[in-house]
gemmi code that builds the backbone of each chain (N, CA, C; Angstrom):
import gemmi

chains = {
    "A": [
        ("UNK", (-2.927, 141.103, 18.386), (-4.062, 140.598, 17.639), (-3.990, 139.071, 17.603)),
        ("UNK", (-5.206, 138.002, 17.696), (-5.263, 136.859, 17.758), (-5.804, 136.599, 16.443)),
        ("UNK", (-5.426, 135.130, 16.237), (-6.127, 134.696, 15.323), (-6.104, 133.567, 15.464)),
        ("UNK", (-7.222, 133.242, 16.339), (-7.590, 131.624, 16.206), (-7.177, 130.541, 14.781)),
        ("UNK", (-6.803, 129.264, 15.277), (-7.040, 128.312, 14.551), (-7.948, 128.049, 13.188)),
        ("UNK", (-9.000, 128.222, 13.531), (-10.244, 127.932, 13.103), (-10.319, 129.515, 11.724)),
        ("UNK", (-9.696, 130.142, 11.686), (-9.438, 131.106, 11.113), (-8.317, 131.536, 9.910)),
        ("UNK", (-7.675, 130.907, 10.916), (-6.758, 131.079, 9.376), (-7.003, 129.800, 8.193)),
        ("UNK", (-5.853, 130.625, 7.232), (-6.202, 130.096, 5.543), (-5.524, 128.858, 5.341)),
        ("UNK", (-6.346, 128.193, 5.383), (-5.656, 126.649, 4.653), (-5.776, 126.325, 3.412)),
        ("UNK", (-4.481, 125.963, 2.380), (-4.929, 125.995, 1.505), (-4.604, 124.487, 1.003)),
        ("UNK", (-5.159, 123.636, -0.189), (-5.054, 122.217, -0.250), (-4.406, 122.403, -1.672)),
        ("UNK", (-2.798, 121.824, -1.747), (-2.255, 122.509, -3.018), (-1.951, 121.125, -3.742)),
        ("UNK", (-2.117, 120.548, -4.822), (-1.617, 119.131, -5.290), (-0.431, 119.682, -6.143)),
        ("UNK", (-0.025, 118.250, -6.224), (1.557, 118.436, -6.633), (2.528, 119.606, -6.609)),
        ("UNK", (2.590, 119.902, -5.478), (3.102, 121.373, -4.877), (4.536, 121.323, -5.610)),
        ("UNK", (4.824, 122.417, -6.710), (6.876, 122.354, -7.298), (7.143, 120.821, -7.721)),
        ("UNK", (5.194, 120.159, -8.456), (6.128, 119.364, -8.635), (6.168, 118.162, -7.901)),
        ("UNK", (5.678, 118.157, -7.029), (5.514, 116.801, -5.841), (4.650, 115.698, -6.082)),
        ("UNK", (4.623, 115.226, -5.068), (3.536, 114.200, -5.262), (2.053, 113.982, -4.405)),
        ("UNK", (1.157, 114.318, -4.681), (-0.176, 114.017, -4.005), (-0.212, 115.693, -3.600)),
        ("UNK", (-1.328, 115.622, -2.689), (-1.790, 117.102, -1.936), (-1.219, 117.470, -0.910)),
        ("UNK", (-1.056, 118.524, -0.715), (-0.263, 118.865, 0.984), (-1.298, 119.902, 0.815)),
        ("UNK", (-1.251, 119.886, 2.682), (-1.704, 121.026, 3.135), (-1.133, 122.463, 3.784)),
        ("UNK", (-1.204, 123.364, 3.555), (-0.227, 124.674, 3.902), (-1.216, 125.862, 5.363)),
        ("UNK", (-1.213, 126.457, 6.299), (-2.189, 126.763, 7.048), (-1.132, 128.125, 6.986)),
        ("UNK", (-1.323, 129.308, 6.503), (-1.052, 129.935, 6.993), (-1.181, 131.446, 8.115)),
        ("UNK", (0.248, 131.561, 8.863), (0.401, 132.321, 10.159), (0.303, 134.173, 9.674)),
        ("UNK", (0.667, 134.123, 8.650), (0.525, 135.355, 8.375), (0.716, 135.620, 6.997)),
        ("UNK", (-0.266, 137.153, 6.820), (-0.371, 137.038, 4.915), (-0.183, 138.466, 4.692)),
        ("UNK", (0.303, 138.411, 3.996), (1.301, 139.719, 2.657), (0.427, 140.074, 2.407)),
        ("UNK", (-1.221, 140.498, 1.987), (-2.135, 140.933, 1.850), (-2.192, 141.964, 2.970)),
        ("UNK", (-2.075, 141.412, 4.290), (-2.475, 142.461, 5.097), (-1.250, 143.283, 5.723)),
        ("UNK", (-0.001, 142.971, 5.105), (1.192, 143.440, 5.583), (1.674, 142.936, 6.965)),
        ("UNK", (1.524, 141.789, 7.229), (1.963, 141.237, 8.107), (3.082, 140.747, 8.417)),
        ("UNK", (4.032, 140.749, 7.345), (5.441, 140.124, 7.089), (6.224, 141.418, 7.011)),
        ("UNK", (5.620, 142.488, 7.468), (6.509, 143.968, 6.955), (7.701, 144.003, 5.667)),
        ("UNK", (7.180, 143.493, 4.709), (7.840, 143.247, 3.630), (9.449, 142.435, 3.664)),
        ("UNK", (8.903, 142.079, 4.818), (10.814, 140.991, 5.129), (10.734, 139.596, 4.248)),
        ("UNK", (9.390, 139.167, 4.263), (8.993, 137.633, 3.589), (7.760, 137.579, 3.700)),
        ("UNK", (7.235, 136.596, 2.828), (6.253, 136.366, 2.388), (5.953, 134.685, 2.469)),
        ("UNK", (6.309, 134.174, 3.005), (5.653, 132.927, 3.846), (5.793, 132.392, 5.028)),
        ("UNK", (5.089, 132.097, 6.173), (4.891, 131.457, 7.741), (4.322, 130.821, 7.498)),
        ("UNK", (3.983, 129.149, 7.265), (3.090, 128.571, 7.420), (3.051, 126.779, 7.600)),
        ("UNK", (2.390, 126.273, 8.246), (2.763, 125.335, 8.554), (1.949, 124.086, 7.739)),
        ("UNK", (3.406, 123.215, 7.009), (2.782, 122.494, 6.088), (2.605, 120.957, 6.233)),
        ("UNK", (1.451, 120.562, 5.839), (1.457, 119.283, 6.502), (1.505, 118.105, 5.089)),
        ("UNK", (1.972, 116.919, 5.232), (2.282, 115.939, 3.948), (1.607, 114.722, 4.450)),
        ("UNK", (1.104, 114.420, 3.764), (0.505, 112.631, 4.277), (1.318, 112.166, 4.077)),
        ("UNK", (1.844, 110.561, 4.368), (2.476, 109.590, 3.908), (2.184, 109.666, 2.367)),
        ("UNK", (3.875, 109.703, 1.871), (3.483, 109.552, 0.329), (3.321, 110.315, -0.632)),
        ("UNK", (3.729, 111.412, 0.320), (2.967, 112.709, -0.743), (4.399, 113.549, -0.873)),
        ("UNK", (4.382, 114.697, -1.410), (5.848, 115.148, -1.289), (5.767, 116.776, -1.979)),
        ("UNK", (6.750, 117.784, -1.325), (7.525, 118.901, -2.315), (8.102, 118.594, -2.678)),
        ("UNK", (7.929, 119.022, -4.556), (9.010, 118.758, -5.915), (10.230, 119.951, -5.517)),
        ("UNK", (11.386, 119.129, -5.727), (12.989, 119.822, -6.060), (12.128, 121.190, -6.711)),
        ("UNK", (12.634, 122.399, -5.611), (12.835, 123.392, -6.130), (13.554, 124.504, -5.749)),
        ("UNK", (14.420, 125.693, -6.877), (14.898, 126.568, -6.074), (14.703, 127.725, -5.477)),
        ("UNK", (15.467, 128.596, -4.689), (14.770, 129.315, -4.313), (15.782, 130.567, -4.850)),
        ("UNK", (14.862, 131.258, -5.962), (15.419, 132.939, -6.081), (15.219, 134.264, -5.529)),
        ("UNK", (15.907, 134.593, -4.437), (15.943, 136.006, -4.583), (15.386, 135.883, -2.603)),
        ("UNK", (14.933, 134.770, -2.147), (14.935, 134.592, -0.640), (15.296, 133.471, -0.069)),
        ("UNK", (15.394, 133.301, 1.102), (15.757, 132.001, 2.226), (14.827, 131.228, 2.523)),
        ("UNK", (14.538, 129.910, 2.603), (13.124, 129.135, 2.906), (14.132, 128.233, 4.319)),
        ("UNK", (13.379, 128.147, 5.327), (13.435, 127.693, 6.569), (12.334, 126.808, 6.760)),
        ("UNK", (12.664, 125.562, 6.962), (11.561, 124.407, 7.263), (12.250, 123.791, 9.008)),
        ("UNK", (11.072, 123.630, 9.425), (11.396, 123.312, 10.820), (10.724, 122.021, 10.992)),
        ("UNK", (11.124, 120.688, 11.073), (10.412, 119.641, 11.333), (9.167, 119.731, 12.300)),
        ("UNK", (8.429, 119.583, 12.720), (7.506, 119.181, 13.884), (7.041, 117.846, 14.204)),
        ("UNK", (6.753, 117.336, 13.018), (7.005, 115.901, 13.603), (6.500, 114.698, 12.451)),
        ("UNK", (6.719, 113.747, 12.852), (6.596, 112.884, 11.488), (8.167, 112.577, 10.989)),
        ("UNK", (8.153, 111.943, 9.687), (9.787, 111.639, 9.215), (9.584, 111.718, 7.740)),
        ("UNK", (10.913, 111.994, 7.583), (10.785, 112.149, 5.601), (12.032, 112.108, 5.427)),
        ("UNK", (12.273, 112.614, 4.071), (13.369, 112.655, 3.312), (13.569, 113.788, 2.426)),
        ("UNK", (15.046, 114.469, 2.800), (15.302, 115.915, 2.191), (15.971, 116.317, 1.375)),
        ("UNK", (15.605, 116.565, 0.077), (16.886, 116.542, -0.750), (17.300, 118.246, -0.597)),
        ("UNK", (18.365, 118.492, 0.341), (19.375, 119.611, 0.520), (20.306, 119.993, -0.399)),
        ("UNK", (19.588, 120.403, -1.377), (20.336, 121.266, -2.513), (21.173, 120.213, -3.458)),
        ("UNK", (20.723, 118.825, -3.315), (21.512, 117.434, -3.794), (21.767, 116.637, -3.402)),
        ("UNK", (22.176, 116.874, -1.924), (22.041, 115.841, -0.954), (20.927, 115.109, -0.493)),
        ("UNK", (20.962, 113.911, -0.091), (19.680, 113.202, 0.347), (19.447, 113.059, 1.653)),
        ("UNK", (18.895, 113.126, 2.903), (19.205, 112.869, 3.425), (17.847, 112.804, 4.243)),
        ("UNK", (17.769, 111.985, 5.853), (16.416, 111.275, 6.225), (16.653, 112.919, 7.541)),
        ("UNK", (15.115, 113.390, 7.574), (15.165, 114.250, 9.045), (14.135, 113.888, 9.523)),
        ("UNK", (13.673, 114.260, 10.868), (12.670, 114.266, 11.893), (12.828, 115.259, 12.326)),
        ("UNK", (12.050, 115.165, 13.500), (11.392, 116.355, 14.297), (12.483, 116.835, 15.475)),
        ("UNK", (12.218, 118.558, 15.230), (13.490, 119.036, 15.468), (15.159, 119.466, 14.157)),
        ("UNK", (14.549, 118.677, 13.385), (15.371, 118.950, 12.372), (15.535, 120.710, 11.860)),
        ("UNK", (15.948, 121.353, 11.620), (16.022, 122.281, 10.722), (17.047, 122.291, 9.227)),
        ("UNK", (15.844, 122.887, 8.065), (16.505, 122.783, 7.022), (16.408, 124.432, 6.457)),
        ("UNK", (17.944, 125.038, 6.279), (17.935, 126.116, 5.322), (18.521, 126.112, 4.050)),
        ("UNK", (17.724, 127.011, 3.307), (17.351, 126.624, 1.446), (18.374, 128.175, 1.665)),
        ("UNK", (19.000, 128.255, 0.875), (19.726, 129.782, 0.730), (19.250, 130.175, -0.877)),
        ("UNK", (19.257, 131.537, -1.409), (18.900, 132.394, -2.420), (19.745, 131.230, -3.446)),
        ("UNK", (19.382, 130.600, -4.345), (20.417, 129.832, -5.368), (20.372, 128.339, -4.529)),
        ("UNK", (19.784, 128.344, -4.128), (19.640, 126.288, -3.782), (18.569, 125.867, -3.807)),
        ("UNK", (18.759, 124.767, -4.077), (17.041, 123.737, -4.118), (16.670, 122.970, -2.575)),
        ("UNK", (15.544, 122.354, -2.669), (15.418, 121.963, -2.225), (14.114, 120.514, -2.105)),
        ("UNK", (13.302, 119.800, -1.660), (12.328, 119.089, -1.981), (12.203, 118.154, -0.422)),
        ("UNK", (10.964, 117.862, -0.322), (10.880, 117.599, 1.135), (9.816, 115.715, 0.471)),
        ("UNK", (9.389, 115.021, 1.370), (8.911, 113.607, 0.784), (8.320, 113.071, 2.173)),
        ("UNK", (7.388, 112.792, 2.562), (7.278, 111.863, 3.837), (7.147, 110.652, 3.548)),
        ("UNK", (8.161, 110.058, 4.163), (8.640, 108.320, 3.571), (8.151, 107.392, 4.704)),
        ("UNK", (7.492, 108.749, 5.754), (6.668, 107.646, 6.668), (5.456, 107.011, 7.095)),
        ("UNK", (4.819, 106.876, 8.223), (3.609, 106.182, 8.296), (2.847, 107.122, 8.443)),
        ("UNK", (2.920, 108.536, 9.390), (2.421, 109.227, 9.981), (2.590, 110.946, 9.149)),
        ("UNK", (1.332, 111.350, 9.485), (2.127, 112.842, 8.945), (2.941, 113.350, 9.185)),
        ("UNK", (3.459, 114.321, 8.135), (4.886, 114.964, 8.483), (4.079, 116.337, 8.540)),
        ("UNK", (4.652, 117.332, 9.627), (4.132, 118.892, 9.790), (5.695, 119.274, 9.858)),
        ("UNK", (6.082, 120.462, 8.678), (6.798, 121.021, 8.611), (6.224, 122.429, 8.854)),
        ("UNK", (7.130, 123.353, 9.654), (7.031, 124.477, 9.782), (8.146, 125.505, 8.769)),
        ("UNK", (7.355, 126.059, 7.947), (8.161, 126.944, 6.491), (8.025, 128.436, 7.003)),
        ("UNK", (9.485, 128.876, 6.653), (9.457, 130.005, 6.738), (10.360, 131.089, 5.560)),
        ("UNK", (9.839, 131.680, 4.725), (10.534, 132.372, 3.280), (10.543, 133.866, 3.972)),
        ("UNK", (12.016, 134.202, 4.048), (12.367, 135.844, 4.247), (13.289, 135.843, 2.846)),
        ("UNK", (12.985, 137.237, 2.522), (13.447, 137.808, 1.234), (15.197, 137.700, 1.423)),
        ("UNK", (15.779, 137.683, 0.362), (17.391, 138.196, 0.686), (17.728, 139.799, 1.063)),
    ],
    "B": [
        ("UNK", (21.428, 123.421, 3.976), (21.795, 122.935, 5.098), (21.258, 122.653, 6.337)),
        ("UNK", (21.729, 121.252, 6.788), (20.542, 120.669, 7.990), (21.275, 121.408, 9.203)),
        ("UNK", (20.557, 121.484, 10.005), (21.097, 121.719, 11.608), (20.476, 120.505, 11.847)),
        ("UNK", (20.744, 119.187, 13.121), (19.778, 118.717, 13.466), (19.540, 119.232, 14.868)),
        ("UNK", (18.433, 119.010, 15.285), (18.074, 118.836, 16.695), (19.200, 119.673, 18.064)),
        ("UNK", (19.994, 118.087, 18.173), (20.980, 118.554, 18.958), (22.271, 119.475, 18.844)),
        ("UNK", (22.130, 120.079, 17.741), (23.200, 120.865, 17.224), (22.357, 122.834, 17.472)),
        ("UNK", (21.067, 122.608, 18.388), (20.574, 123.741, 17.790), (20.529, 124.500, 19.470)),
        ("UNK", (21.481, 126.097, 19.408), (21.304, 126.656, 20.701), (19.771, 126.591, 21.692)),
        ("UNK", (19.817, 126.000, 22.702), (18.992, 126.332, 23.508), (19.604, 127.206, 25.109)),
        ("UNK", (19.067, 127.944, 24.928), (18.923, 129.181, 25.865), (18.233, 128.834, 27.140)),
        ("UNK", (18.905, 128.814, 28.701), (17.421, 129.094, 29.493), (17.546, 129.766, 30.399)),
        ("UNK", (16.582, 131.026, 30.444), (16.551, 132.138, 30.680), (15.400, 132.170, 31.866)),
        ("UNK", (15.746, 132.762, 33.325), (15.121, 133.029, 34.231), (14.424, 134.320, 34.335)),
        ("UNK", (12.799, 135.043, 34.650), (12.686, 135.841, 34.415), (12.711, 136.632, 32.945)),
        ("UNK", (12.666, 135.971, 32.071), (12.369, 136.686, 30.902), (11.566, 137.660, 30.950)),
        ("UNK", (11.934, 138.682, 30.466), (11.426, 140.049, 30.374), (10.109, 140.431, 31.703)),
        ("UNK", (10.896, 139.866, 33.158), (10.187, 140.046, 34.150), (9.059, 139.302, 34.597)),
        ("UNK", (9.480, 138.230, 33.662), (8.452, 136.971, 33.727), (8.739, 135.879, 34.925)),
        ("UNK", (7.810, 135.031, 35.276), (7.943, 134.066, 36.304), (8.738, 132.913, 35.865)),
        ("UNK", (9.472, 132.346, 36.773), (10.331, 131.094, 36.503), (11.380, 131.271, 35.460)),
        ("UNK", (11.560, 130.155, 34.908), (12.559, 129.638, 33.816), (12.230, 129.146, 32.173)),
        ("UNK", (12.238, 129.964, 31.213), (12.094, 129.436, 30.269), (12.907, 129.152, 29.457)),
        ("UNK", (12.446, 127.843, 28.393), (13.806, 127.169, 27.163), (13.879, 127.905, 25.714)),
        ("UNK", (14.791, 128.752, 25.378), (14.679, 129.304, 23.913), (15.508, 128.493, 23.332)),
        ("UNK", (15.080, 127.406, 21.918), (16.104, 126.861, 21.207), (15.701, 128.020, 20.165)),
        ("UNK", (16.854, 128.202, 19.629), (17.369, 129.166, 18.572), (17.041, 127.894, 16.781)),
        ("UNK", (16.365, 128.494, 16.159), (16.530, 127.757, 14.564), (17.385, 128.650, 13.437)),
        ("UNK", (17.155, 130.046, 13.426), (18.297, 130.492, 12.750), (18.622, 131.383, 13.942)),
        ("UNK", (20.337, 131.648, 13.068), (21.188, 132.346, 14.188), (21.655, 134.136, 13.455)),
        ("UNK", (21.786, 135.202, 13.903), (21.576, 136.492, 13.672), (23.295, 136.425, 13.317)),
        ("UNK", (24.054, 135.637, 14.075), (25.576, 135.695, 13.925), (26.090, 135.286, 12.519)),
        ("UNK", (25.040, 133.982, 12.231), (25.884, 133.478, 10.603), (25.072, 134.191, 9.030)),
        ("UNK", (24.169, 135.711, 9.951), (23.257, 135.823, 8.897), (22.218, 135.118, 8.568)),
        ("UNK", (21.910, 134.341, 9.023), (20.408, 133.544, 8.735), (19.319, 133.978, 8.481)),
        ("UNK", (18.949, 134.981, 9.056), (18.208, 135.864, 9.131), (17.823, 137.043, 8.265)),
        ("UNK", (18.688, 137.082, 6.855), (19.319, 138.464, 6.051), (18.944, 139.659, 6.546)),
        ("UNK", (19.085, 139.624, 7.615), (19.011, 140.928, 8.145), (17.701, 141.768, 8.336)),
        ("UNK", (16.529, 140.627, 8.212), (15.387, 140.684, 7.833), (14.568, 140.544, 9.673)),
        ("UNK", (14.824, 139.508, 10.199), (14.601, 139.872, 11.525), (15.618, 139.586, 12.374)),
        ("UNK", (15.203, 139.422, 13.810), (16.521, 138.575, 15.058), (16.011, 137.149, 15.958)),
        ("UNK", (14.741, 136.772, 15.580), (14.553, 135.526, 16.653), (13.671, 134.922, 15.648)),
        ("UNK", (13.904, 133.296, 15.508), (13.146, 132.422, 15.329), (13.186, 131.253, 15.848)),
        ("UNK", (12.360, 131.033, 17.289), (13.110, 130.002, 18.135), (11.534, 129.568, 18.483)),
        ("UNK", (11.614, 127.863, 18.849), (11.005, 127.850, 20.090), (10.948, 127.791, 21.974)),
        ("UNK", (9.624, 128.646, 22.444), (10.137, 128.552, 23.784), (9.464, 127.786, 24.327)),
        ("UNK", (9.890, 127.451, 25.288), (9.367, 125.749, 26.227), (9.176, 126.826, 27.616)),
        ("UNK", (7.637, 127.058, 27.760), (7.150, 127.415, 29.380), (6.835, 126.540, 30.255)),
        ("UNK", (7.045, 125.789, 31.095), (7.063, 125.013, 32.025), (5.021, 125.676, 32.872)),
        ("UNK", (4.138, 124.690, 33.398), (3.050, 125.378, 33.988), (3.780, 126.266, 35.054)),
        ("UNK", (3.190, 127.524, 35.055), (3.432, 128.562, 36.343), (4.444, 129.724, 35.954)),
        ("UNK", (5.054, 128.816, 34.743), (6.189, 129.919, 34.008), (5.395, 131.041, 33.316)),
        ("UNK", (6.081, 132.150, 32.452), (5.409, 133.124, 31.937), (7.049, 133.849, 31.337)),
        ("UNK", (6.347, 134.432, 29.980), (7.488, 135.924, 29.222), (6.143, 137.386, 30.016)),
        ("UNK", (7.509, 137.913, 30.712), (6.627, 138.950, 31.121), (6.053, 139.987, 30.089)),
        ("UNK", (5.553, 140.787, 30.671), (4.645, 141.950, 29.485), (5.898, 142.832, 29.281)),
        ("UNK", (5.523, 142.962, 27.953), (6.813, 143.792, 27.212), (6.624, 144.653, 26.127)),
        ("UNK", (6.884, 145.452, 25.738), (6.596, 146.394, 24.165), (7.335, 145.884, 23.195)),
        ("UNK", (7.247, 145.646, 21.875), (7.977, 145.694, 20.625), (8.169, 146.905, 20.173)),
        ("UNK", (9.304, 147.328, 19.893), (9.609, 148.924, 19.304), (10.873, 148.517, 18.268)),
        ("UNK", (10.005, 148.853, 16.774), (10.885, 148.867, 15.811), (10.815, 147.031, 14.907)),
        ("UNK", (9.726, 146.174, 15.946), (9.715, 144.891, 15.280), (8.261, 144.867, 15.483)),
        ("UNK", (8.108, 143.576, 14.811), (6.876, 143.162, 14.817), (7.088, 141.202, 15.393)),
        ("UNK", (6.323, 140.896, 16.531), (6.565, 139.247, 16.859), (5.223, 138.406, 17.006)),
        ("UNK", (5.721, 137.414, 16.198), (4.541, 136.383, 15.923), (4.485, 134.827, 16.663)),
        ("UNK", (3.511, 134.970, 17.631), (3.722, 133.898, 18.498), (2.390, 132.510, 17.625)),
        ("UNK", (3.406, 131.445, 17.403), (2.592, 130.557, 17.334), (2.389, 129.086, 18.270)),
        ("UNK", (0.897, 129.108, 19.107), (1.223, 128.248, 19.755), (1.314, 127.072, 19.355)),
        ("UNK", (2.037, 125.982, 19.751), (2.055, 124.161, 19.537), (1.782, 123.532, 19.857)),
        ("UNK", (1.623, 123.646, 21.414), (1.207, 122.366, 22.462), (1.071, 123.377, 23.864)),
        ("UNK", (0.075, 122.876, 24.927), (-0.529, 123.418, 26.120), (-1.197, 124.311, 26.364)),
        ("UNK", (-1.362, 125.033, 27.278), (-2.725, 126.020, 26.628), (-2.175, 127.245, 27.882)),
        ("UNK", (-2.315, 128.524, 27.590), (-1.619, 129.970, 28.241), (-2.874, 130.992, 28.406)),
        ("UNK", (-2.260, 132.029, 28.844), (-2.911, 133.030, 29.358), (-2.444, 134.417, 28.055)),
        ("UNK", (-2.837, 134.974, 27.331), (-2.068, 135.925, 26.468), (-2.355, 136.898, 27.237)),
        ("UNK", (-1.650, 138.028, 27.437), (-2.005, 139.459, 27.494), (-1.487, 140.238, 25.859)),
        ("UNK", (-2.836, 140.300, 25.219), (-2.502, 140.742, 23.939), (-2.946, 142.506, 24.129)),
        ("UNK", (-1.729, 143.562, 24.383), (-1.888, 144.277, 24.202), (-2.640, 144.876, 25.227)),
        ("UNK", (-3.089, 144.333, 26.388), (-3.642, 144.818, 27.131), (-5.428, 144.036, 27.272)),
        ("UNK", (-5.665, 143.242, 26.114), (-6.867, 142.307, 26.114), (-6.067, 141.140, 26.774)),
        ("UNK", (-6.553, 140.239, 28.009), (-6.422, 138.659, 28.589), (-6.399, 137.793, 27.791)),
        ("UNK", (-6.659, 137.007, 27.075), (-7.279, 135.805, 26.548), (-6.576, 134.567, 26.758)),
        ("UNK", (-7.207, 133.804, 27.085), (-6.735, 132.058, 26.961), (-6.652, 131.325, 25.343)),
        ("UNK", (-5.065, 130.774, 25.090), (-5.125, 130.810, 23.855), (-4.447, 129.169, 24.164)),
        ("UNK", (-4.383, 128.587, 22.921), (-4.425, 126.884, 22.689), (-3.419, 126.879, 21.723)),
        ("UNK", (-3.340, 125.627, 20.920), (-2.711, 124.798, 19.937), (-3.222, 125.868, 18.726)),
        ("UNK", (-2.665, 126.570, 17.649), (-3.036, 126.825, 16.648), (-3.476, 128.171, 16.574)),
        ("UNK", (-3.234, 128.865, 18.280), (-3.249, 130.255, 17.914), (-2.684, 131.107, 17.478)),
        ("UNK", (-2.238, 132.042, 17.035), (-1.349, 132.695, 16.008), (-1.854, 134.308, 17.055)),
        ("UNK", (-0.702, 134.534, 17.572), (-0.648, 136.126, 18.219), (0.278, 137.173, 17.399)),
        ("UNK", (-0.185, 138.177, 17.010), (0.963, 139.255, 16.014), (0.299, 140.449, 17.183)),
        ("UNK", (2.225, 140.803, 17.564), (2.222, 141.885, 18.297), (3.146, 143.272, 17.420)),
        ("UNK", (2.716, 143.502, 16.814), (3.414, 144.985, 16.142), (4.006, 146.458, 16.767)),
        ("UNK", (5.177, 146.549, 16.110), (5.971, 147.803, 16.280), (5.076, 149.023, 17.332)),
        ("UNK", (4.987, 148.342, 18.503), (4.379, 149.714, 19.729), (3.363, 148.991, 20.660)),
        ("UNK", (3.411, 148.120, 20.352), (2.372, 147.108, 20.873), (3.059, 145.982, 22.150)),
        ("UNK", (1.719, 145.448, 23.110), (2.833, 144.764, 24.209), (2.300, 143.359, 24.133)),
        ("UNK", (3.284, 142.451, 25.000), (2.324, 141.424, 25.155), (3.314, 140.640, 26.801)),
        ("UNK", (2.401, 139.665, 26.733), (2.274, 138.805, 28.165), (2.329, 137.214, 27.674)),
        ("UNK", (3.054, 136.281, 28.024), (2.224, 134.973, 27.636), (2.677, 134.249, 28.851)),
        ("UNK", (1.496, 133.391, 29.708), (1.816, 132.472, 30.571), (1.100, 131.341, 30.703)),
        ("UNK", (2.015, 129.984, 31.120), (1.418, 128.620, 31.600), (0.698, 128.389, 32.229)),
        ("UNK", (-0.845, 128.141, 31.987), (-1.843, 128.491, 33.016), (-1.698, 126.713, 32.711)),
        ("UNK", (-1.251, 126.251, 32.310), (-2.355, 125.018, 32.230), (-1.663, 123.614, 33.005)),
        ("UNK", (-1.477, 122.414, 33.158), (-0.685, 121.761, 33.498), (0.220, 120.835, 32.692)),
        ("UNK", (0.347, 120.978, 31.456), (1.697, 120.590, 30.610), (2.697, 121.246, 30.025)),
        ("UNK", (3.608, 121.374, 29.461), (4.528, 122.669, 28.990), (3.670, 123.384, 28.096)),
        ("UNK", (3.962, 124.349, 27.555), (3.058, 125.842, 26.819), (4.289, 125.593, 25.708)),
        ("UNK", (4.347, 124.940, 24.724), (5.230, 125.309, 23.267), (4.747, 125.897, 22.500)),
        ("UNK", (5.646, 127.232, 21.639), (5.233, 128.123, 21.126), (6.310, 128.482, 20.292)),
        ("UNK", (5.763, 128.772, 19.236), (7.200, 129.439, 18.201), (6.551, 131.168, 18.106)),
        ("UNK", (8.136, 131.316, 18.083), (8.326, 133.060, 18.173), (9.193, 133.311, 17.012)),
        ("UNK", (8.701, 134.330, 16.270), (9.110, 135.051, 14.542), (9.460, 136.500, 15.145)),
        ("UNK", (10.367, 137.030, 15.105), (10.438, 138.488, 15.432), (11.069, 138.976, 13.639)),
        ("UNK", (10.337, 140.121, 12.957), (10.872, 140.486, 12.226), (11.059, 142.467, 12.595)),
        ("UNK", (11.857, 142.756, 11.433), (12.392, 144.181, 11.903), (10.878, 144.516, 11.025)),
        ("UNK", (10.848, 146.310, 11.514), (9.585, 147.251, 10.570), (10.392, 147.830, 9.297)),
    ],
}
model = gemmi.Model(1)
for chain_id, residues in chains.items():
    chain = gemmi.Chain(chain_id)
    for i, (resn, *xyz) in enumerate(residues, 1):
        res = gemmi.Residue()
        res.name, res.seqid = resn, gemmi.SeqId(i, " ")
        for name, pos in zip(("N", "CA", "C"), xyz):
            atom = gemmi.Atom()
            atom.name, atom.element = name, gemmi.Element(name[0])
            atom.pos, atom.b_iso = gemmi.Position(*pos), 0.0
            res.add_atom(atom)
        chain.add_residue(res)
    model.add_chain(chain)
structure = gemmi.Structure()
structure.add_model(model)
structure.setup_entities()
């Protein structure tokens, strides 16, 4: 089954956990239609303007997987600070935080992915 | 925890599942350290070179979610053709087949989600 671009759900979330400004979230597949076969409940690819940011948060009871795509920011890894780009991967485990920031010029597109524990 | 970039398995695999040429699987989580909770086995992207292709194949027992990134392919979704782009989102489910190839003339990047049923 396809699903064009132009189709899927974008949603425009402000101060996302807490953040700063609006991000945008597009997502690949939705728990409504059982598309995640109950493994997780988020695919979706999130985009941050310069400036904008996910608030420190943790994650109970699943794994959150962010995959850089491109752009630059800053990650706070469960306390740690630290600068990623594209190609980066960041995993959030059941009991850690996390918070994402684009500290750069250009958008940042992170690719998120939440499977249950 | 970060992986960066160069720390992340890439795979390259000739003939994939009876497919043409050579394609690049970098691996983002790994099935060995649990990354995955046991929830699926692949979350990678693959790099098709034009002329390359993943041959046609069945899913039995998973469900895989191709999202494209960059260049533009040929899908065989299930037995429908279609020419798919930047932002298409393919879900092939537990009995279902698929095809994807480089019709176009720049690499075909695509992220692949395999979860269990």
């Amino acid at each position: 089954m396809i699903k064009h671009s132009k189709d899927l759900r974008t949603d425009r979330v402000s101060n996302f956990r807490g953040g700063k400004g609006e991000i945008q979230m597009t997502h690949f597949l939705e728990t409504e239609k059982n598309e995640f076969n109950a493994k997780g409940r988020l695919f979706a690819k999130n985009v941050l303007k310069p400036g904008t940011s996910i608030g420190y948060h943790e994650h109970v009871g699943d794994t959150e997987t962010y995959v850089i795509l491109s752009g630059e920011g800053l990650i706070n890894d469960n306390g740690d600070q630290k600068p990623v780009k594209p190609g980066d991967v960041i995993i959030t485990k059941n009991g850690e935080s996390h918070s994402l920031e684009n500290t750069g010029t250009v958008d940042l597109e992170v690719m998120a992915l939440i499977l249950f524990d």
